[in-house]
C-alpha positions as CSV (number, residue, x, y, z in Angstrom):
1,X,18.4,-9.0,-59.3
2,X,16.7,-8.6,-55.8
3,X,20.0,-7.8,-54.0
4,X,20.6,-4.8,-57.0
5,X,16.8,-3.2,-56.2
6,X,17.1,-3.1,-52.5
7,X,20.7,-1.7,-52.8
8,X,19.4,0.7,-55.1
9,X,16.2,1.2,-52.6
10,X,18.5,1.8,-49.3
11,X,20.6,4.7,-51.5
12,X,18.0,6.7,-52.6
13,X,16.4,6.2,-49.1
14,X,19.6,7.6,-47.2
15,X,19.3,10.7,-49.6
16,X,16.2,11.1,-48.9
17,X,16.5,11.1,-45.1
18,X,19.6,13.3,-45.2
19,X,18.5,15.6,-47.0
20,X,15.2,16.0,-44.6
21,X,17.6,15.6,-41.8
22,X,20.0,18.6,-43.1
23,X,16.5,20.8,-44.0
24,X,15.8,20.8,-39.9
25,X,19.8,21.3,-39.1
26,X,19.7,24.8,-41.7
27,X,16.6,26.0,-40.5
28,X,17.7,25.4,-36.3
29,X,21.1,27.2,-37.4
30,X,19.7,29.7,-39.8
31,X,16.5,31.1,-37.6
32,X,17.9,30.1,-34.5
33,X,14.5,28.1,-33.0
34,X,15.6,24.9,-32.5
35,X,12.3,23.8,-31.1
36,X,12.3,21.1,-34.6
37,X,15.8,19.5,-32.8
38,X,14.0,16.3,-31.8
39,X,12.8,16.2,-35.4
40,X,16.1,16.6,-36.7
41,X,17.6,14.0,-34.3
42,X,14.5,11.1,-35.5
43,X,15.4,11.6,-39.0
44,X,19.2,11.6,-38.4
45,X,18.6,8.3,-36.3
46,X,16.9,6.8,-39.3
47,X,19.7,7.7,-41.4
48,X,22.2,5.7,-39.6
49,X,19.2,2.8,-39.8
50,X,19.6,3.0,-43.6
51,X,23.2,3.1,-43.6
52,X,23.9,0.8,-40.8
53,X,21.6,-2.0,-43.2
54,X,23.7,-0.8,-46.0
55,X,27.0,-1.8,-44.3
56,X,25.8,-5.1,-43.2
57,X,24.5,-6.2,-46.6
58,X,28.0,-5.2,-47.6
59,X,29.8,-7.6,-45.3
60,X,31.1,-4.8,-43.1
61,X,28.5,-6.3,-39.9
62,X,30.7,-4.5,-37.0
63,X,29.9,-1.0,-38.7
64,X,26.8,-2.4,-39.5
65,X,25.8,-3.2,-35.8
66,X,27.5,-0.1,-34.7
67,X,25.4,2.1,-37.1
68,X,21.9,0.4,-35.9
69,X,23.3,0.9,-31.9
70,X,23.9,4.6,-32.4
71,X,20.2,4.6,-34.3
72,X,18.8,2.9,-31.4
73,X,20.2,5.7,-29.0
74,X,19.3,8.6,-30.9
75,X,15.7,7.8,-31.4
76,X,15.8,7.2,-27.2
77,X,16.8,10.6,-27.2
78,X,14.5,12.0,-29.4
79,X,11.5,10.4,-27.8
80,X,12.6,11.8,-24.4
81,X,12.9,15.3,-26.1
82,X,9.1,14.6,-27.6
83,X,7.9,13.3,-23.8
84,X,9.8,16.3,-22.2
85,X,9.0,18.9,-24.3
């Protein structure tokens, strides 16, 4: 029963996050100020968190681990855009 909430918790989470992630991407492409990149870039990083956790409760660790690397990158990068900017 535990493994069903969490499963159901880590969906709606992903949904959640990409939907925040796509509202910074339309608003950078639609008004053309992408000072809200690093934003968009945290979220996006969170995202592959979510889904990289998904994939290894699913058995599938190497795109598991692989999801959480590129998450660990991405949120380097968008702390060096929040230091830099």
């Amino acid at each position: 029963m535990v493994r069903k909430e969490v499963t159901f918790l880590l969906k709606n989470l992903r949904y959640v996050l990409s939907v925040i992630t796509f509202l910074f991407a339309s608003y950078g492409l639609i008004t053309g100020d992408f000072k809200y990149g690093g934003i968009m870039i945290f979220f996006l990083g969170l995202t592959m968190l979510v889904m990289g956790l998904e994939e290894i409760r699913n058995e599938r660790k190497v795109v598991g681990w692989l999801l959480i690397i590129v998450f660990l990158f991405s949120i380097y990068v968008s702390i060096e855009g929040f230091l830099l900017s």
